[in-house]
C-alpha positions as CSV (number, residue, x, y, z in Angstrom):
1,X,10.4,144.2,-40.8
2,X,12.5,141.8,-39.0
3,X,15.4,140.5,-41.6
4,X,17.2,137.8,-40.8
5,X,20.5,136.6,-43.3
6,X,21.9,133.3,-43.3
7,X,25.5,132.6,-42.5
8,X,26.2,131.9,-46.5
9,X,24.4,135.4,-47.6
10,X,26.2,137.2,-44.6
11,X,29.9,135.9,-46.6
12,X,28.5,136.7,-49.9
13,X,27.4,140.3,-49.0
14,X,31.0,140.6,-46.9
15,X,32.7,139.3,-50.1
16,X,31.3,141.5,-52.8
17,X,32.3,144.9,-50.7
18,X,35.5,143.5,-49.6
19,X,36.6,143.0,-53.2
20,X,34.6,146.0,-54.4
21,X,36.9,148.4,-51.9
22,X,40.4,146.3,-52.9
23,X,39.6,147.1,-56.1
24,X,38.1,150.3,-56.5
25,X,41.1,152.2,-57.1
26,X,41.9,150.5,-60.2
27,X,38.3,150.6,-61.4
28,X,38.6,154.6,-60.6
29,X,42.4,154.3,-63.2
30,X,40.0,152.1,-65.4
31,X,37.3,154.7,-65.8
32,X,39.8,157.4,-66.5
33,X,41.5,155.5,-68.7
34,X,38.3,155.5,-71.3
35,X,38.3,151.6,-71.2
36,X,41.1,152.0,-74.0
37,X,43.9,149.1,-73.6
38,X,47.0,151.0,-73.2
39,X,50.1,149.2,-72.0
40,X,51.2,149.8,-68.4
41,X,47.6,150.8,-67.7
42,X,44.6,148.2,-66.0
43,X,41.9,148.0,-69.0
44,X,38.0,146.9,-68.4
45,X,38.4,143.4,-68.5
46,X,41.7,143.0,-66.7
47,X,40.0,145.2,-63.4
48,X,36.4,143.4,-63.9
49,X,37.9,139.9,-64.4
50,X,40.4,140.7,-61.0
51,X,37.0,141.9,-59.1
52,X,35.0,138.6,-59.9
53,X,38.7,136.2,-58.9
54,X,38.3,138.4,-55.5
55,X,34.9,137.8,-54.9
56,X,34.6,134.2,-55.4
57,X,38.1,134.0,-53.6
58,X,37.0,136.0,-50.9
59,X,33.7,133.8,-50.2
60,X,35.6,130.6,-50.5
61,X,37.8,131.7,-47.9
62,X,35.2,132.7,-45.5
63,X,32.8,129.6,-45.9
64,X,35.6,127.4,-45.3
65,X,37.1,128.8,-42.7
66,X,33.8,129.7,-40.9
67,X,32.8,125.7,-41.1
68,X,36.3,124.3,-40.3
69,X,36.7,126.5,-37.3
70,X,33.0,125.9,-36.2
71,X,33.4,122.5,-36.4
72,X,37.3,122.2,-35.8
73,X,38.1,119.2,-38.8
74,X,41.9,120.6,-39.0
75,X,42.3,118.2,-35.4
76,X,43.9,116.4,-34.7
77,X,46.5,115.9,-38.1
78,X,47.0,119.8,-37.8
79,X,47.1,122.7,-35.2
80,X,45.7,125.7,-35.7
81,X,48.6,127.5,-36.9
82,X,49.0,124.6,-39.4
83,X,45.3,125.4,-40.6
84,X,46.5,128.9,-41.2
85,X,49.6,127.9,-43.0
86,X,47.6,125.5,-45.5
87,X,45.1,128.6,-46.1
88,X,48.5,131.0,-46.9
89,X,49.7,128.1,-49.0
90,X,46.3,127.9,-50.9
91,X,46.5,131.5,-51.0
92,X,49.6,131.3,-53.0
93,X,48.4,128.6,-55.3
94,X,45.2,129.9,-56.5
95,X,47.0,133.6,-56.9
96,X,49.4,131.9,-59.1
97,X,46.5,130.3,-61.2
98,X,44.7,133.1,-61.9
99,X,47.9,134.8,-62.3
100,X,48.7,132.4,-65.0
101,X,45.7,132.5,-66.9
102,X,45.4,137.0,-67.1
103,X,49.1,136.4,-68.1
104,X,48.0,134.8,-71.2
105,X,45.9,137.3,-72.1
106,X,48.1,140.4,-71.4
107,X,51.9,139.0,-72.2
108,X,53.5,142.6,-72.7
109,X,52.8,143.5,-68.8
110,X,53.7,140.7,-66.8
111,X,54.9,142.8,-63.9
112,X,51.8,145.0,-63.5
113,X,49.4,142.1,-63.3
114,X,51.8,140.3,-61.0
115,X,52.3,142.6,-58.2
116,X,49.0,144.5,-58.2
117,X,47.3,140.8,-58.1
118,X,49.2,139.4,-55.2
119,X,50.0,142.3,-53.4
120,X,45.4,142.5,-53.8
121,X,44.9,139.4,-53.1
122,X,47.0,139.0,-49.8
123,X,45.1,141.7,-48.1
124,X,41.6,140.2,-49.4
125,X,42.9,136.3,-48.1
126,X,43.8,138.3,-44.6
127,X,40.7,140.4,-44.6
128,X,38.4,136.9,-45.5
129,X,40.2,135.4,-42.5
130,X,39.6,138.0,-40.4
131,X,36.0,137.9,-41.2
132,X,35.4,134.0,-41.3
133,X,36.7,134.0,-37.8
134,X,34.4,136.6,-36.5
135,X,31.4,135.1,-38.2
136,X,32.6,131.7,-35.9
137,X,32.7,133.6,-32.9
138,X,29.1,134.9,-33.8
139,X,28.2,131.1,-34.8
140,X,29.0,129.7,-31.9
141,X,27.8,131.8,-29.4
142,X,24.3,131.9,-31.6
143,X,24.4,127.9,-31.1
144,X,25.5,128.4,-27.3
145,X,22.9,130.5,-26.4
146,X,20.2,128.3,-28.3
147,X,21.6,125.1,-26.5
148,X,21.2,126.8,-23.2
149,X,17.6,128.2,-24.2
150,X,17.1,123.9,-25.3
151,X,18.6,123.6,-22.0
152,X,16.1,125.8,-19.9
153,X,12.9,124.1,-21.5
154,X,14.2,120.4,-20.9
155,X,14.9,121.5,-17.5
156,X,11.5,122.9,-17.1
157,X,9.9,119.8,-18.9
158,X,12.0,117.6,-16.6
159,X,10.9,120.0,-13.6
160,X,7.1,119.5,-14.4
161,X,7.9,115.6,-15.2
162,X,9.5,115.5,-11.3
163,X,6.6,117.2,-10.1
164,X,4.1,115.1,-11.4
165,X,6.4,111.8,-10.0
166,X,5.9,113.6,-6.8
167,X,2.6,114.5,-7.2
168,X,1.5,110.5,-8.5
169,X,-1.6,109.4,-6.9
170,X,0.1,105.6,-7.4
171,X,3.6,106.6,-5.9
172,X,2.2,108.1,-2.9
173,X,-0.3,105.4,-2.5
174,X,2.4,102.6,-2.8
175,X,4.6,104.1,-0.7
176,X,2.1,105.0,2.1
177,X,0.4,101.8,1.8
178,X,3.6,100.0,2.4
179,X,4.5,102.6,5.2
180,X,0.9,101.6,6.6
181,X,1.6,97.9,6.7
182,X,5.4,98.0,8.2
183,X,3.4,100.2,10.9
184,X,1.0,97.6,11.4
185,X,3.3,94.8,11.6
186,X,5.3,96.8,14.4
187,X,9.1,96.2,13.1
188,X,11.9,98.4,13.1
189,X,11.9,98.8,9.6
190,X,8.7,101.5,9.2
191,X,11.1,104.0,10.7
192,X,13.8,103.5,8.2
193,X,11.0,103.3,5.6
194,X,9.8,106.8,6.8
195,X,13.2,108.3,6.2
196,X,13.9,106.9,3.3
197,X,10.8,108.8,1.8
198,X,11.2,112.0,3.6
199,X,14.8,111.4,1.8
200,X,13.3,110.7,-1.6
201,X,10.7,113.7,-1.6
202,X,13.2,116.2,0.1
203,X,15.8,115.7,-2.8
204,X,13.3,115.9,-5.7
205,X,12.6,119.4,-4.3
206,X,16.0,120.7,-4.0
207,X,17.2,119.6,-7.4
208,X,14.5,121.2,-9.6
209,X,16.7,124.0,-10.3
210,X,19.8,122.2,-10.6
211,X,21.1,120.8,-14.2
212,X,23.6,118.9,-12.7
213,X,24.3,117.2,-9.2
214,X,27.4,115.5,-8.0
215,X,27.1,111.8,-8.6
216,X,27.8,110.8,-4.8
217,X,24.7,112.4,-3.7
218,X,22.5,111.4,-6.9
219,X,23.8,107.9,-5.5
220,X,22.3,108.5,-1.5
221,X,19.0,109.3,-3.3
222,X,18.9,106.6,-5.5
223,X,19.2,104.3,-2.7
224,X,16.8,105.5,-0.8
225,X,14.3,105.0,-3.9
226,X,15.8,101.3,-4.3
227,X,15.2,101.1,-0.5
228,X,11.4,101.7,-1.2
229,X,10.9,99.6,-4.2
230,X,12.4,96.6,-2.5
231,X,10.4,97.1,0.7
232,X,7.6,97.5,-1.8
233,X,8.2,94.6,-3.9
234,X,10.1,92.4,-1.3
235,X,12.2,89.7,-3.1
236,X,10.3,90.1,-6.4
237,X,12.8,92.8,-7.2
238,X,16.6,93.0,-6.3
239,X,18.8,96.3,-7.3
240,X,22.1,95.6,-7.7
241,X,24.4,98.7,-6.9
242,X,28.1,98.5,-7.9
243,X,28.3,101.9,-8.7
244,X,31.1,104.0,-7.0
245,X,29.5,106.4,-4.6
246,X,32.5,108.8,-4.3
247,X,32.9,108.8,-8.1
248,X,34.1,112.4,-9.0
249,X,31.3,112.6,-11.9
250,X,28.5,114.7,-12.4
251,X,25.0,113.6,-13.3
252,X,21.6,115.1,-14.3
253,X,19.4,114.6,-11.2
254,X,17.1,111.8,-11.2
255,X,18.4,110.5,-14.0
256,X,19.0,106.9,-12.6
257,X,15.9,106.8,-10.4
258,X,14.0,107.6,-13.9
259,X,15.6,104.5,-15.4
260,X,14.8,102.2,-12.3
261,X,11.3,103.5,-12.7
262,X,11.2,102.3,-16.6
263,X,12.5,99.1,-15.8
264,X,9.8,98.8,-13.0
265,X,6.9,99.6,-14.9
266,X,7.9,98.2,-18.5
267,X,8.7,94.5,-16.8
268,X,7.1,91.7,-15.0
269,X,8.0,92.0,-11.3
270,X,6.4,88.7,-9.7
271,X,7.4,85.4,-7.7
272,X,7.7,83.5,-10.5
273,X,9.2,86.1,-12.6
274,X,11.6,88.1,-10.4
275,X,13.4,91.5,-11.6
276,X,17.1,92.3,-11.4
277,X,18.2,95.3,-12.0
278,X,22.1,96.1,-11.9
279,X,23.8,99.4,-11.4
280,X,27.5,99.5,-12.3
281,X,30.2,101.3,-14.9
282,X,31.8,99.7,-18.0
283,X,35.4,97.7,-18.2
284,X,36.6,101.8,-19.7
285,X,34.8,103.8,-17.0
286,X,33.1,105.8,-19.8
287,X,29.7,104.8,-19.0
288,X,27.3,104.5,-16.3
289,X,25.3,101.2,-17.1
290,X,21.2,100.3,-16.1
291,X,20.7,97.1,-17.1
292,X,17.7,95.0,-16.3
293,X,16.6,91.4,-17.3
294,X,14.2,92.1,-20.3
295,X,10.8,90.7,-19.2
296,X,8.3,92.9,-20.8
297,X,4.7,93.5,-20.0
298,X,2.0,92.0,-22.4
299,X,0.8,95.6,-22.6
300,X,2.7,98.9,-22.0
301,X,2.3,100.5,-18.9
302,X,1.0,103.9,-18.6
303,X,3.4,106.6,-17.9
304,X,5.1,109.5,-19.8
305,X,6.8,108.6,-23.1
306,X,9.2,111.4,-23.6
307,X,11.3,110.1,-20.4
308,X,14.1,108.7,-22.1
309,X,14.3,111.1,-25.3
310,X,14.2,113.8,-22.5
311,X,17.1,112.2,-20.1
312,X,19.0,111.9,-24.0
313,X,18.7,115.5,-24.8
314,X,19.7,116.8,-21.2
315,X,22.7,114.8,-21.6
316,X,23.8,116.0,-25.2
317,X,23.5,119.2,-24.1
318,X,25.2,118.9,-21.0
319,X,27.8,116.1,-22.0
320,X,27.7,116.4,-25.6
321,X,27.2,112.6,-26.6
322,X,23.7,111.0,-26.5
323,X,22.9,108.2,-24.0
324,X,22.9,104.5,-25.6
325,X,20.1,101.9,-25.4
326,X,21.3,98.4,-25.8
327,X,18.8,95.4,-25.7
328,X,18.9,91.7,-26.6
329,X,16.9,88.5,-25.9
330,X,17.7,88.8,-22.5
331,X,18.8,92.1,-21.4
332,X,18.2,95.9,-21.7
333,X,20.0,98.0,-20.7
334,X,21.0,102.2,-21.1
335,X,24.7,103.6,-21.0
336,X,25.1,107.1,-19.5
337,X,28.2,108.9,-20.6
338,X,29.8,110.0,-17.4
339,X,30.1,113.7,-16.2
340,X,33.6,114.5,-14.9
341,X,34.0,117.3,-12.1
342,X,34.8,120.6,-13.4
């Protein structure tokens, strides 16, 4: 049988024999001492009532430490040798409370209660430390190795999501019908038109395995597919690029040509109703903008719907914040936090 405790029971367990062992020598003097009160001597209630202050000390001491670490709220008023120094200083306090209060049941042995409690409690706080911050290490690399196992399946969904773009009985008909009629007209242009799609469909292959790509080449492709949606569309659609293509920034693959495609099949491209669609950064160079005059269809166009939950989850896990959808009367637009090289 597969048992599996939770963070919480894993400090309460580690608190109750961590105080049990501090204390088991006096509980041993306790025992031998018939449970009379004799002065200079630890009774029943003065061990039992120093057991149960260790315990719920000890626990304390773990939980907090294991979620401030985990989630580091000591930043940025305090380092972490500041963190440590308000846990000693709580250490003190609380030791002097409980201190306090034994004190006023047993006046006539102020020294034994004083020493045996603090000199007890310090190695409990320093054994609770010890043990909140191996139960973060264990934390975090439990959530690290779940993010990257999150990480593997959106990379596989996004795999099987490229392959069926590939694989699109539309795109491959739109792109060889427009291939077919820059042939027939005999221009120049089928050439370039041909290279741009070997371009398109080569790179879709060699990034399937890749969770990041550097944004310079992420830009050549997504050029090319602007190349073969304006050829496509002619002046129906216009894709403004301002983006810098020798940006050092990293990017999930695809991940722009995915939102060109949304803007494409969510909006009216016509003559009387062209679409723009601009590529550029913000005034802070924090984000990578899409934005696209907001002309929906009267009805939503087939396609898959997880696209942009799946471009947000690739880039929390690989950038930590969560892409930003921004739309108004007359705009949408996404915001793609930006990458830098490692």
């Amino acid at each position: 049988m597969n048992i599996r405790f939770s963070w919480r029971q894993i400090a309460g367990i580690a608190s109750l024999i961590v105080s049990v062992l501090v204390n088991l020598p006096l509980l041993r003097l306790t025992y031998q001492s018939r449970w009379i009160a004799v002065p200079g001597m630890p009774d029943a209630s003065l061990s039992l009532s120093r057991m149960v202050f260790h315990v719920a000390f000890t626990f304390c001491v773990i939980e907090l430490n294991r979620h401030v670490l985990t989630t580091k709220q000591y930043r940025p008023r305090l380092s972490l040798f500041g963190w440590y120094a308000l846990n000693f200083l709580a250490f003190l306090i609380l030791t002097a409370a409980f201190i306090g209060l034994i004190l006023l049941v047993y006046p006539d042995r102020p020294i034994l209660v004083i020493i045996t409690t603090y000199f007890r409690t310090f190695f409990v706080w320093v054994t609770a430390l010890l043990i909140a911050n191996f139960l973060t290490v264990l934390q975090q690399n439990r959530t690290i190795q779940a993010e990257n196992e999150l990480l593997k399946q959106q990379s596989l969904q996004a795999q099987i999501d490229t392959l069926r773009a590939q694989l699109n009985p539309h795109f491959l008909f739109n792109s060889l019908n427009a291939l077919s009629s820059l042939i027939r007209e005999g221009g120049p242009r089928s050439q370039e038109y041909l290279a741009k799609l070997s371009q398109v469909l080569r790179y879709s292959l060699q990034v399937q395995q890749q969770s990041l790509v550097s944004f310079s080449e992420e830009i050549e492709f997504t050029s090319a597919y602007s190349f073969l949606l304006m050829i496509r569309f002619g002046t129906n659609l216009r894709i403004e690029n301002q983006l810098p293509a020798q940006a050092p920034w990293q990017i999930p693959p695809m991940s722009l040509q995915l939102l060109i495609e949304n803007a494409v099949k969510h909006n009216i491209v016509s003559s009387s109703r062209p679409l723009t669609i601009y590529l550029l950064t913000d005034t802070a160079n924090e984000h990578i903008i899409v934005r696209n005059v907001y002309q929906p269809k009267a009805e939503s166009a087939d396609g898959m719907g997880s696209g942009l939950a799946n471009l947000d989850s690739r880039f929390r896990l690989l950038a930590g914040q969560s892409i930003q959808l921004v739309r108004s009367e007359t705009d949408f637009s996404v915001h793609l936090p930006i990458i830098p090289l490692s």
